[in-house]
N, C-alpha and C positions, 0 to 999 in steps of 0.2 A: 504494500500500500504506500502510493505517494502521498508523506508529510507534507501540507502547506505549509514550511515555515514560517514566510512572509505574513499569512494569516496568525501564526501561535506568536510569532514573534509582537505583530500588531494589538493582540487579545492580549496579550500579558503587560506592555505598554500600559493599556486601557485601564487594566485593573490596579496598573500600581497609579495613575491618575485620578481615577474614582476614589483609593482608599486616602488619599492625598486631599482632593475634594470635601470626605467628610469629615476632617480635621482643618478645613479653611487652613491650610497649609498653603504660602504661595510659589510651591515648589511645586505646584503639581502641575504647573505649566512648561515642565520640562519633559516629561512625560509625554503629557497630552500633544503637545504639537509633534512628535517622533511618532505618536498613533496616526493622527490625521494625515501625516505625509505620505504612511505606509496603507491606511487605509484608500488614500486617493487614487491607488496605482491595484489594490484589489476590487473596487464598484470598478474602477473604468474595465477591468477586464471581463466582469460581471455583466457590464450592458445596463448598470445602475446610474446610470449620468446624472440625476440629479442631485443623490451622493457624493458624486464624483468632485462637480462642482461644490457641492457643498465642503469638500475636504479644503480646497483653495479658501472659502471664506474662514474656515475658523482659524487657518493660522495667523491670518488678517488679525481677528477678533482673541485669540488667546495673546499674541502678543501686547494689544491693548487691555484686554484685562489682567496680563500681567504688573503693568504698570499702578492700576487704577487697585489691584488686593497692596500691593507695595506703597503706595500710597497713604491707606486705609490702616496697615499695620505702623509705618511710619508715625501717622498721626494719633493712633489710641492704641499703641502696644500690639495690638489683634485686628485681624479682619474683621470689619463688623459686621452684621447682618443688618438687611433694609428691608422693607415692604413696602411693595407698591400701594396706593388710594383705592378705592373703589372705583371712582371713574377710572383711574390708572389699566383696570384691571380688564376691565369693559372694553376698552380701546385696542387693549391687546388682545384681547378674544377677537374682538369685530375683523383688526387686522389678519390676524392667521385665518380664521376662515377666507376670506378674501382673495388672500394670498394661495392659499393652495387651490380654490378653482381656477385660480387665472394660469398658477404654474402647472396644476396637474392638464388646462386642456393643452399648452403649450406642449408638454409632454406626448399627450396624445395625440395630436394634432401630426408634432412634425419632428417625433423621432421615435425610433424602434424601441423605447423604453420595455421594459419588462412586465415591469407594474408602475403605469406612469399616475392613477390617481393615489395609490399609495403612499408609493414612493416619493409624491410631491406633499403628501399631508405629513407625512415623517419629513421630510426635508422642512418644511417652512415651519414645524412647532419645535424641532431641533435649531432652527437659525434663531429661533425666537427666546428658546431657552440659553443658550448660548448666551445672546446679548444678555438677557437678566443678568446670569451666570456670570458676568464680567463687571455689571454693576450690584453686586453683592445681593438681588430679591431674592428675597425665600419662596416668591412663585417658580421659581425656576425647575426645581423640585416638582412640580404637578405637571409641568411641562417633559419635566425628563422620564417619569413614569411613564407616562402617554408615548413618546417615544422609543423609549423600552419594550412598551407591548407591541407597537406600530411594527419596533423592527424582527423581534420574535418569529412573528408570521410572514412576510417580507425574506429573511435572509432561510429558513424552514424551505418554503418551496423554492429559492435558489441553490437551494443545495451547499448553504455556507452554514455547513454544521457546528465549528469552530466558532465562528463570526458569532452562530444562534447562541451556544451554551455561554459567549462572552455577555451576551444583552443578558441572558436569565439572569447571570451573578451580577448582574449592571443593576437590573430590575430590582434586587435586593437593593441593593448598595444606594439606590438611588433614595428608598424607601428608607433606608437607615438616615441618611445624609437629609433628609426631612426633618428627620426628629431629632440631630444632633444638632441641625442649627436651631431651629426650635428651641432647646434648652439653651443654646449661646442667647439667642432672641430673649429669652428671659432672661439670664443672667446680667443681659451687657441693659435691660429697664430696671430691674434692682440695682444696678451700680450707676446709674440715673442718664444713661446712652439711650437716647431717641433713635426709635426705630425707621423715623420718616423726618430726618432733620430738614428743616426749609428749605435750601438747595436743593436736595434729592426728591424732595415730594414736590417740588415743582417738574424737575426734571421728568421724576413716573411716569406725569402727564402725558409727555408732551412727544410719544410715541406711538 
């Protein structure tokens, strides 16, 4: 039997980014962009192009949410945790629906995608998680579950066996990294750190 390395080696990347993730450690952006890179070269061989593309944006976006957790630790010892408004929250829902009919008909429309309305609603609540992800929301979490389950089924019938059993431990992991920041979210309102300081709860909005 042919090992996919390039897959074990990508899946094991992933998992030391996730468990990095639920310790708001901001080392885990060393990891994670060595997954992305390696992932972006297994979708494109998959016929997964919106993935594919997707690996380009996040090392866009992990290198800036490098900055922005090094920043946050700089400034109060720790990464902090934020939350989005309600409007905030609403905005972002309305967006990703949006965004994936318009990406999944493009998919369909004018390329041999595999599963292109999937593949596009995992892609755009992954790009969307991501952004939170780099501006410290603890939505980002509900988003990454949803994504987790999205790609279960998705990499299952592509026959990325590796890839799948990487999300199931993800799907944990993600569910963990919910409720660890969660207690940080407490922790950092008992030591009298707002959750939605002025700056940031303006900015929530305003995507």
């Amino acid at each position: 039997m042919n090992i996919p390395w390039v897959e074990v080696i990508a899946a094991a990347l992933g998992l030391a980014n996730a468990y990095l993730l639920v310790r708001r450690s901001i080392w885990n952006y060393l990891p994670g962009i060595a997954t992305v890179v390696l992932y972006g070269w297994i979708f494109f061989q998959a016929r997964l192009y919106s993935d594919t593309l997707l690996q380009v944006f996040y090392v866009v976006v992990q290198l800036y949410g490098w900055k922005n957790w090094a920043s946050s630790k700089h400034d109060h010892g720790e990464v902090v945790v934020l939350r989005l408004t309600w409007p905030g929250r609403f905005a972002w829902a309305l967006g990703i629906a949006a965004a994936t009919l318009g990406w999944g008909w493009v998919m369909n429309r004018f390329t041999n995608d595999a599963a292109p309305w999937l593949d596009a609603g995992m892609a755009i609540t992954a790009v969307s998680g991501e952004m939170l992800l780099t501006r410290r929301r603890i939505e980002t979490w509900y988003l990454w579950i949803g994504v987790n389950l999205m790609s279960i089924i998705l990499y299952v019938a592509r026959g990325l066996y590796v890839t799948t059993a990487l999300y199931c431990v993800l799907l944990g992991l993600a569910t963990w990294s919910f409720m660890a920041w969660r207690a940080a979210e407490k922790a950092q309102q008992a030591a009298g750190l707002s959750a939605t300081p002025p700056a940031d709860a303006a900015a929530s909005t305003a995507h």
